[in-house]
Backbone as a printed PyTorch tensor [residue, N CA C, xyz], in Angstrom:
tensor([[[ 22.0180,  34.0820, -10.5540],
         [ 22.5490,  33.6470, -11.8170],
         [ 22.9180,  32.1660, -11.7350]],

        [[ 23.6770,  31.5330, -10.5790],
         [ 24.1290,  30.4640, -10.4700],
         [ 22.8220,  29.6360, -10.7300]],

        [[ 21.8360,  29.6510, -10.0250],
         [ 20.2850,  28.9740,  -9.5020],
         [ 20.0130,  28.6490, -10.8960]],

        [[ 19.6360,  30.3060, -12.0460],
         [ 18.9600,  29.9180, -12.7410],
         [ 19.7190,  28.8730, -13.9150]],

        [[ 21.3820,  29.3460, -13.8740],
         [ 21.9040,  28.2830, -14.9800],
         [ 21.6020,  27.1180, -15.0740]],

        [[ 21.7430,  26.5380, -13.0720],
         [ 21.6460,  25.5000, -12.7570],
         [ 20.2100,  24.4360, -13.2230]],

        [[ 19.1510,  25.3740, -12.9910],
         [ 17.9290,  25.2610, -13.0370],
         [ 17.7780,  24.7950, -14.7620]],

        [[ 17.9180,  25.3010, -15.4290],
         [ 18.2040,  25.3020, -17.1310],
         [ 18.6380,  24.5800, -17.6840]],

        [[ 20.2570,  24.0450, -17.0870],
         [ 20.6880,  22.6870, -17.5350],
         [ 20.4150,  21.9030, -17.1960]],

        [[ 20.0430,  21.8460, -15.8750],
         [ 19.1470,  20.4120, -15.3480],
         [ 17.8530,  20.2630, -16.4980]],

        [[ 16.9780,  21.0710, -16.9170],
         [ 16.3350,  21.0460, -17.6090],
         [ 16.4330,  21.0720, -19.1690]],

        [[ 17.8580,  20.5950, -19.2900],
         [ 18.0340,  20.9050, -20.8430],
         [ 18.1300,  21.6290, -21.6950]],

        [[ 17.8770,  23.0730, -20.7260],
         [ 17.7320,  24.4800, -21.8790],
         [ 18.7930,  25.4490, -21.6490]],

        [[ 18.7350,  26.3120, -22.3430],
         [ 19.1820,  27.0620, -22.1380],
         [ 19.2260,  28.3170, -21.6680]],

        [[ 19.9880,  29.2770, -20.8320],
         [ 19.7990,  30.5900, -20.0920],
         [ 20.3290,  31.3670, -20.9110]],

        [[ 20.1250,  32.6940, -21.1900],
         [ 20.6630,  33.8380, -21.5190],
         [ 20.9000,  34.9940, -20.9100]],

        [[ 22.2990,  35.1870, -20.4070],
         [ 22.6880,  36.1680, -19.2120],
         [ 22.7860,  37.3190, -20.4430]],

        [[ 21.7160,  38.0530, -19.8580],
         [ 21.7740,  39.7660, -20.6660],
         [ 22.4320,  41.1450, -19.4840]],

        [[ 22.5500,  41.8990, -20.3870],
         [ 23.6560,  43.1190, -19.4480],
         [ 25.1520,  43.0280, -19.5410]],

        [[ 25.8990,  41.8010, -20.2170],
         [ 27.1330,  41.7830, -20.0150],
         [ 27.7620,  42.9290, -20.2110]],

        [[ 28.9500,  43.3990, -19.5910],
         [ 29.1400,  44.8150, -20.4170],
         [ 31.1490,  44.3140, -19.8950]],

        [[ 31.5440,  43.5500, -19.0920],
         [ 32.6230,  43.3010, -19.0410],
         [ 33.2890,  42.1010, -19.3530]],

        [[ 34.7900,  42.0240, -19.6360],
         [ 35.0090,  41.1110, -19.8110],
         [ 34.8770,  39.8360, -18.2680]],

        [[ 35.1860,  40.7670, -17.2680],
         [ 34.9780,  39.7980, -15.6290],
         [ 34.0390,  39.7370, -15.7180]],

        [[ 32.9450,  40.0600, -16.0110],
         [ 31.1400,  39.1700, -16.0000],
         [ 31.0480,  38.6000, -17.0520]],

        [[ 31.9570,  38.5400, -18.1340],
         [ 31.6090,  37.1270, -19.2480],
         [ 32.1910,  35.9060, -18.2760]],

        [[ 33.4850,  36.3250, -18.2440],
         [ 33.8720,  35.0000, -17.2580],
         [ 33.3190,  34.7180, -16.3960]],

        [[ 32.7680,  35.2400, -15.2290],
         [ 31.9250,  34.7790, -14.1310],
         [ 30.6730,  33.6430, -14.6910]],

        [[ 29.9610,  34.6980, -15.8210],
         [ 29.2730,  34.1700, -16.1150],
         [ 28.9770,  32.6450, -16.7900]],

        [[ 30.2560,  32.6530, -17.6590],
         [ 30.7300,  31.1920, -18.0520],
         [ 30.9190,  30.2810, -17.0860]],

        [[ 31.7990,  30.3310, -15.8640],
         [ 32.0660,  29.9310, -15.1100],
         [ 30.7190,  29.2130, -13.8360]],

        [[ 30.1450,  30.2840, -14.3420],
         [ 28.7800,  29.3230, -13.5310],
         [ 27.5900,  28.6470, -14.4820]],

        [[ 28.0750,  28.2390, -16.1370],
         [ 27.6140,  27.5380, -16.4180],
         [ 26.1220,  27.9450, -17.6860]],

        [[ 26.1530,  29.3000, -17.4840],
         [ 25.8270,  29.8640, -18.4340],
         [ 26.2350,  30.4800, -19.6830]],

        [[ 25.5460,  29.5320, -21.2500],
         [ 26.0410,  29.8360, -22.6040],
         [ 26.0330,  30.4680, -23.4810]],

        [[ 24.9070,  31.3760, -23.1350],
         [ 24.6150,  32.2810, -24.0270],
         [ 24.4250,  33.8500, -23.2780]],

        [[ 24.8810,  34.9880, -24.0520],
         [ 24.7590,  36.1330, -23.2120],
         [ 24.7970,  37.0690, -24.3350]],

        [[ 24.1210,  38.6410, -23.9770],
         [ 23.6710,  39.3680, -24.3730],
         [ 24.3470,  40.7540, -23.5560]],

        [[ 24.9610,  41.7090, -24.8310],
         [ 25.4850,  42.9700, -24.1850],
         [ 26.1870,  43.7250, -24.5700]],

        [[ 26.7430,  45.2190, -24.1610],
         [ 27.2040,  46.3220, -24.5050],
         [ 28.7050,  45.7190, -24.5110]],

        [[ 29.3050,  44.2800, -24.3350],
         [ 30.3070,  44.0490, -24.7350],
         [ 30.2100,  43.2840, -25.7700]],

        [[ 29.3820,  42.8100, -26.2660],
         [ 29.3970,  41.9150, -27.7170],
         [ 28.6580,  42.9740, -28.8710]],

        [[ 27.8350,  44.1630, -28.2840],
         [ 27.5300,  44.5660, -29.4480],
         [ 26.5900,  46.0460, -29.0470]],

        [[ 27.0390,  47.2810, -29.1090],
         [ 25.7690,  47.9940, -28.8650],
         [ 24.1530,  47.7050, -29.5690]],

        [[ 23.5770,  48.0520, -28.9550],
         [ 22.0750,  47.8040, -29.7000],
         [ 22.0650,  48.3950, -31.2490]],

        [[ 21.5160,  47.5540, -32.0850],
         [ 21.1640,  47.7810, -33.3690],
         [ 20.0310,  47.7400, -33.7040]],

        [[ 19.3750,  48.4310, -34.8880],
         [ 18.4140,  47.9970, -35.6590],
         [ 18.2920,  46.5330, -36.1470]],

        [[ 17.0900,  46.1170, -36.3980],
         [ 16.8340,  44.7240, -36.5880],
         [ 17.7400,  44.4310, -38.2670]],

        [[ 17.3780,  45.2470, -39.2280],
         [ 18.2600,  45.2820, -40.2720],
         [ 19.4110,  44.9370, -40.1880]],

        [[ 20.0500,  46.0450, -39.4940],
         [ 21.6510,  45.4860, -39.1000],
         [ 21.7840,  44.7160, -38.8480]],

        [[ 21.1060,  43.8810, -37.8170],
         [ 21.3880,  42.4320, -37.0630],
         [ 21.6480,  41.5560, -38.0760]],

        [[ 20.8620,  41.9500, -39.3120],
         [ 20.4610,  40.9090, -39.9320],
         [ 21.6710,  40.5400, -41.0280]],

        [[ 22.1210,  41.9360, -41.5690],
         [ 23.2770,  42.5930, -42.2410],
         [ 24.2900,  41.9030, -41.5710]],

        [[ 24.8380,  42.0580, -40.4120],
         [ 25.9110,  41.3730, -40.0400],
         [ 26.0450,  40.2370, -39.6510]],

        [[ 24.8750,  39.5170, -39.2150],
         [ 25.0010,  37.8630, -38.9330],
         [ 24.6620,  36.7890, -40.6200]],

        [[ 24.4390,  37.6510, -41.5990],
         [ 24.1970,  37.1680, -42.1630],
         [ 24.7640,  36.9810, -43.6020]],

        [[ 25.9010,  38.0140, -43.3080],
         [ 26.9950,  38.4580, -44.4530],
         [ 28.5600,  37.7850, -43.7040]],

        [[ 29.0940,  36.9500, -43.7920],
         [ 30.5450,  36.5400, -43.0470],
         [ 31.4120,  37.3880, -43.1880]],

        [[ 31.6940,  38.5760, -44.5060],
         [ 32.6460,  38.7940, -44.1290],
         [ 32.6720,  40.4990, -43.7810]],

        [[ 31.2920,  40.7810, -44.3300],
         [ 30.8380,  42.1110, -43.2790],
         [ 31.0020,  41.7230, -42.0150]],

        [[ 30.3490,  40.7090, -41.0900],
         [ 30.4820,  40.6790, -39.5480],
         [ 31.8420,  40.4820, -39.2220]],

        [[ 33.2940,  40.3980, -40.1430],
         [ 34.4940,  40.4640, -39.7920],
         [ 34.7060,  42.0100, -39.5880]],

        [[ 34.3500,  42.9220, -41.0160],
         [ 34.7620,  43.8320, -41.1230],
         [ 34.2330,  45.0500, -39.9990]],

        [[ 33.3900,  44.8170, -39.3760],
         [ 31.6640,  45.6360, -38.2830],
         [ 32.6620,  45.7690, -37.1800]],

        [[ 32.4530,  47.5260, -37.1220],
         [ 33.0100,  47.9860, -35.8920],
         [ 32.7810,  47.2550, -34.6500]],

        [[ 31.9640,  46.0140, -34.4450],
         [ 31.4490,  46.1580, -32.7840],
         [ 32.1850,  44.4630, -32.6760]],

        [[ 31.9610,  44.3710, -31.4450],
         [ 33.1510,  43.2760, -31.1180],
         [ 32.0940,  41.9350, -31.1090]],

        [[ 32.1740,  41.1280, -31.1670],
         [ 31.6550,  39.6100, -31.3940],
         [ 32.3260,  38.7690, -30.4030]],

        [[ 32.0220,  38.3960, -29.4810],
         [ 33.2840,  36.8930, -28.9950],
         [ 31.7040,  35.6160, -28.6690]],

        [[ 32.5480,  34.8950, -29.3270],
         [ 31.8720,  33.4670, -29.1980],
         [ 32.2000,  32.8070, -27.9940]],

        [[ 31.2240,  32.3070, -27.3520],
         [ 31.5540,  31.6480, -25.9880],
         [ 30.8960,  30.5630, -25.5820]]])
């Protein structure tokens, strides 16, 4: 994980750590420099609809059972 963050920002891009499922592997994960992440702690899997439903309505994605944290 460290390698590839490293590898990414040196290169300008960005990594996406998928699997998160805790809050101690968001932090780890931040901590070594990776910004974007994917997981059973930001959101169980949805239909593409839904996705679309809640990122795309503000105050449905307040009201949506599943947890969101921006990082």
């Amino acid at each position: 994980m460290r390698a590839v963050a490293a590898l990414a920002n040196g290169m300008g891009m960005t990594a996406t750590a998928e699997g998160v499922e805790t809050r101690e592997q968001l932090d780890r994960i931040k901590s070594e420099g990776c910004t974007e992440m994917q997981g059973f702690l930001f959101s169980q899997p949805l239909p593409a609809h839904e996705i679309e439903r809640l990122f795309l309505s503000g105050r449905e994605a307040q009201k949506a059972p599943v947890r969101i944290i921006a990082a």
